[in-house]
C-alpha positions as CSV (number, residue, x, y, z in Angstrom):
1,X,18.8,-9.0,2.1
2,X,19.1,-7.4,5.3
3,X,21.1,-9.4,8.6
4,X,17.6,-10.3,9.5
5,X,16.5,-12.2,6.6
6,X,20.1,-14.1,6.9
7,X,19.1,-15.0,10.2
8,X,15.4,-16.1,9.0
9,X,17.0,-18.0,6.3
10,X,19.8,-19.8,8.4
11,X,16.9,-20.8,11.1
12,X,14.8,-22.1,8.3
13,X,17.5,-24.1,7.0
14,X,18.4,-25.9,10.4
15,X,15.0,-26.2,11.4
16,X,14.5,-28.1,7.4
17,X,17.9,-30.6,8.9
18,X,16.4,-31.5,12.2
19,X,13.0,-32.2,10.1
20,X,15.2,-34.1,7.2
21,X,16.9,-35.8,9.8
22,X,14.4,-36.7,11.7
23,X,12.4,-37.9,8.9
24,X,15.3,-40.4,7.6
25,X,16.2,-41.7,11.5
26,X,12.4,-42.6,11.0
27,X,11.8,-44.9,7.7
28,X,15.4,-46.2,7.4
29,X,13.4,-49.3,5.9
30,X,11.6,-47.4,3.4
31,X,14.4,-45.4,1.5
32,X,13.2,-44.7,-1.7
33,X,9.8,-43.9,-0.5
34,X,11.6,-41.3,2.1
35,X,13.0,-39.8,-1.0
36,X,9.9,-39.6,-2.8
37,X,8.4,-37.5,0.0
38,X,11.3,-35.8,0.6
39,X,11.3,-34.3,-2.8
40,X,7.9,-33.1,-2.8
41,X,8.1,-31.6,1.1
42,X,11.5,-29.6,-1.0
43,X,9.1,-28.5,-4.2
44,X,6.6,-27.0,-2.0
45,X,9.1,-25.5,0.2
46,X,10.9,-24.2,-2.6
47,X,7.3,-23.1,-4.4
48,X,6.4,-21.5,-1.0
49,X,9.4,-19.2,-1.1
50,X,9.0,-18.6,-4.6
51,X,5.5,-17.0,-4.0
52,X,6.9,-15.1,-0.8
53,X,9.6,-13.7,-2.9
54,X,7.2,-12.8,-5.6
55,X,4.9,-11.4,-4.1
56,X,4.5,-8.0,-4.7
57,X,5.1,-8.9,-8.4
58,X,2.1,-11.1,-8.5
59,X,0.0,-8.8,-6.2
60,X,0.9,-5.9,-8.8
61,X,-0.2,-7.9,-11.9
62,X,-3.4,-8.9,-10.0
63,X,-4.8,-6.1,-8.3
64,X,-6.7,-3.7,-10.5
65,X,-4.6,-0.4,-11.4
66,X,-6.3,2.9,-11.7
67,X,-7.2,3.6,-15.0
68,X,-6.5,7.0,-17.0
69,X,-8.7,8.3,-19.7
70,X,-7.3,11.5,-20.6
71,X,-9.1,12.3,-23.8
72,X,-12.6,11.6,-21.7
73,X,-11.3,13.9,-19.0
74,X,-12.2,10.7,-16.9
75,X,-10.2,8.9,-13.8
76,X,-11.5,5.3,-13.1
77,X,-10.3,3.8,-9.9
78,X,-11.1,0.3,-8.8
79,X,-12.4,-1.1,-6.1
80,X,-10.2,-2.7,-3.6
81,X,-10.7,-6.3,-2.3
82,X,-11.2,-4.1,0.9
83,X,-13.9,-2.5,-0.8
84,X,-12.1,1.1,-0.6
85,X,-11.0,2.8,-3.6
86,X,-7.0,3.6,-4.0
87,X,-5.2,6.5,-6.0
88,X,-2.1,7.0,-6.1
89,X,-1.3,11.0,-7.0
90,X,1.9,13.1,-7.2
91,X,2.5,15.1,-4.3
92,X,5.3,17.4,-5.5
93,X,6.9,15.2,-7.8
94,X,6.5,11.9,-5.5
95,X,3.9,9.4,-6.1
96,X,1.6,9.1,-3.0
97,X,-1.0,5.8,-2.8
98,X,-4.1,7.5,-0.6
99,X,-7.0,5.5,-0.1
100,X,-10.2,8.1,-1.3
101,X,-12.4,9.1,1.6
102,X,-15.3,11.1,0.4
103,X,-16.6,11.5,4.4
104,X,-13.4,13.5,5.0
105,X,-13.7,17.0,4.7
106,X,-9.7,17.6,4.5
107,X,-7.1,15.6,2.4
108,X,-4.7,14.3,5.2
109,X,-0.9,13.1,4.7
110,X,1.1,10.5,7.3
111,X,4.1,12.2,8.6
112,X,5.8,9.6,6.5
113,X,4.3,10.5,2.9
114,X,4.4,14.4,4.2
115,X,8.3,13.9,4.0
116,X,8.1,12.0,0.7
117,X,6.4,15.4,-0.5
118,X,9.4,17.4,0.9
119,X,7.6,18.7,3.7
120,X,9.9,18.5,7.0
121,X,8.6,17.5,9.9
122,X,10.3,19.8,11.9
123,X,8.8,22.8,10.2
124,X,5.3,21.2,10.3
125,X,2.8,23.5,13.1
126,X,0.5,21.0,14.5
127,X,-2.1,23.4,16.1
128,X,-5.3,22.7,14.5
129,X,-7.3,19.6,15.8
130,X,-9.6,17.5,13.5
131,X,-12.0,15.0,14.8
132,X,-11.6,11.0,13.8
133,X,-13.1,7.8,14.4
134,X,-10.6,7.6,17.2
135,X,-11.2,11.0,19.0
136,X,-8.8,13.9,18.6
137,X,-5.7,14.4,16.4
138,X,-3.6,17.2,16.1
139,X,-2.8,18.2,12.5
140,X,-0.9,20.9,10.7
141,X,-2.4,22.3,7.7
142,X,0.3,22.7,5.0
143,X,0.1,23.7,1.2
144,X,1.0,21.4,-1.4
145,X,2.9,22.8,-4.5
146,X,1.5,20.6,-7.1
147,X,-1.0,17.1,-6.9
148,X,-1.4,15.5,-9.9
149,X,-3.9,12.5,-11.0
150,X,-3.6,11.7,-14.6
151,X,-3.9,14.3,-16.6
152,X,-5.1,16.6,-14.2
153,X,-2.4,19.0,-12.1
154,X,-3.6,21.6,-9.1
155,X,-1.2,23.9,-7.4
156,X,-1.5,24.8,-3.7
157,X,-3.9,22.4,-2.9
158,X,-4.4,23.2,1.2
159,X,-3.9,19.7,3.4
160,X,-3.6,18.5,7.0
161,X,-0.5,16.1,7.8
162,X,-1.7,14.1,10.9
163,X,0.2,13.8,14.0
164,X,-0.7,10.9,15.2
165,X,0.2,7.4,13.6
166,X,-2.0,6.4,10.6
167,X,-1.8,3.3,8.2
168,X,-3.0,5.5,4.8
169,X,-2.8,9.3,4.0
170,X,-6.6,10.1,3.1
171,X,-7.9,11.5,-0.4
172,X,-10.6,13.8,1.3
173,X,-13.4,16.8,-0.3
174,X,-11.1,19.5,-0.3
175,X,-9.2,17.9,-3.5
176,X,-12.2,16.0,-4.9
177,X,-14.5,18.7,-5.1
178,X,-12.1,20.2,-8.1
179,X,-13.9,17.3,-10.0
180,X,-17.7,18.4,-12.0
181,X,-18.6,14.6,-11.0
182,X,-18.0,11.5,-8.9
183,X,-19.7,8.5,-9.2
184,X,-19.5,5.0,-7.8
185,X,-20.6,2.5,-10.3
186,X,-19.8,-1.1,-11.4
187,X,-17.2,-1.3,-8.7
188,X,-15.2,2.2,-9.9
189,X,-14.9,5.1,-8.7
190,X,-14.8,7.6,-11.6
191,X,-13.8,11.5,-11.4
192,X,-14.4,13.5,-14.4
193,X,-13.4,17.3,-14.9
């Protein structure tokens, strides 16, 4: 836990006393009925953090995984609640969670996954432009060393890392035409070689 959370957690805990207290200045005559409610207001407090805590446990276990076929040459990724379709790849050893966008001609990196991959920023050249839903971005093409999906491993697969701030590196044509088919069917995504 970080000093922040400490500081969440100590707030939440006198904030819980002034409540508690509050709450027992307020039914001095009803007691055990105070208790009662007391206890349950304490569960789902306590159930609440639980849930917070776990979260990206339960999320994990919940949320469809991409799927790996390797004797059917075949890559099935589900679709997001979002309704976009998520792979996660290894960029030069590092796994890498792009979201696949088949309008995009070029496969784009964040700055941040760009030096996940071992690419440093400060030898990245951002002189080439590329057009995006919000205008102009200045990009620097770069070379990856090796992208793997499943099975499946390219070397010097040419990419963009974007300049600008972005929430999701992009899975775009220039890696997804190696593939002899994509189709979008039953809510997947499927890429077969």
């Amino acid at each position: 836990m970080t000093g922040d959370d400490y500081g969440q957690l100590i707030y939440l805990g006198l904030l819980g006393s002034v409540l508690a207290f509050w709450y027992f200045v307020q039914g001095r005559q009803k007691l055990g009925r105070t208790l009662q409610q007391m206890a349950a207001w304490v569960l789902i407090f306590l159930g609440t953090l639980a849930v917070i805590g776990l979260w990206s446990d339960i999320r994990g276990t919940v949320a469809p995984q991409q799927t790996v076929m390797a004797e059917d040459g075949r890559i099935a990724l589900p679709q997001a609640p979002d309704g976009h379709y998520y792979a996660t790849l290894e960029v030069n050893g590092s796994p890498i969670r792009f979201m696949v966008d088949t309008g995009a001609s070029g496969t784009v990196l964040t700055r941040r996954d760009a030096e996940r991959a071992g690419l440093e920023d400060d030898e990245l050249a951002f002189y080439s432009e590329a057009m995006t839903a919000n205008g102009m971005v200045r990009t620097a093409p770069v070379r990856l060393d090796t992208v793997a999906l499943g099975p499946f491993t390219d070397e010097r697969v040419p990419a963009y890392v974007n300049e600008g701030e972005m929430s999701q590196s992009l899975l775009g044509m220039s890696y997804l035409q190696r593939y002899g088919r994509i189709e979008i069917a039953d809510g997947e995504l499927i890429l077969e070689r």
